[in-house]
C-alpha positions, 0 to 999 in steps of 0.5 A: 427607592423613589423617582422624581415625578414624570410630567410628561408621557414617554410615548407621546410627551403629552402632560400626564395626570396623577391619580394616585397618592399613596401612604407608606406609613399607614399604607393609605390610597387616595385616587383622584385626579390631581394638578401639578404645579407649574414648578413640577413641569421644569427641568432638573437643571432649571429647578437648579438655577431657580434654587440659585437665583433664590438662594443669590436672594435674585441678585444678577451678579451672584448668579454670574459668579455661582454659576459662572455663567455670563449675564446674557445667560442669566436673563436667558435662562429666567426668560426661559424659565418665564415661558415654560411657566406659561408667563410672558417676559415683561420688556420694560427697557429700551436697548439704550436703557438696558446697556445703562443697566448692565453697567451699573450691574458689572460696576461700570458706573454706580446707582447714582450715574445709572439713574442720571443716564436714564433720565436724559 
């Protein structure tokens, strides 16, 4: 039976480091220290959503109706998502932008009244 990969230490929850990689096939042992990936450090339910964003090809709406969540959860959890990764959030849009685009997103206005309303 196998576990997932535990990144963190159960006692003091500091990041823990692989060591050994072991063969079952040919029962090779490879020890050294090895990296894990920024991936490896997200949780279950975080790796999940990241499988839906992918699999919704990273469209807002779809992540909305797969996970019936709403879309101020969405952006949450990418944002959430972006910070463990150690990245910062990119703020490219002004509230008044943002709300433009939320609306075109629920299909309150379509692409082209969108890109109108951001130009005034």
């Amino acid at each position: 039976m196998t576990h997932p990969v535990l990144t963190n230490c159960p006692v003091c929850s500091e990041t823990l480091t692989i060591t050994k990689l072991h063969c079952n096939h040919c029962h090779t042992t490879i020890e050294n220290e090895f990296e894990l990936t920024k991936l490896s450090t997200l949780s279950k339910e975080q790796l999940h959503f990241i499988e839906t964003f992918l699999v919704c090809r990273g469209n807002i709406k779809e992540v909305e109706k797969e996970l019936g969540v709403s879309y101020p959860t969405v952006r949450g959890k990418l944002n959430d998502i972006i910070g463990v990764l150690d990245y910062k959030p990119k703020q490219h849009h002004s509230g008044d932008e943002r709300k433009i685009i939320e609306r075109m997103e629920k299909g309150e206005i379509n692409p082209d009244e969108a890109i109108k309303m951001l130009k005034k």
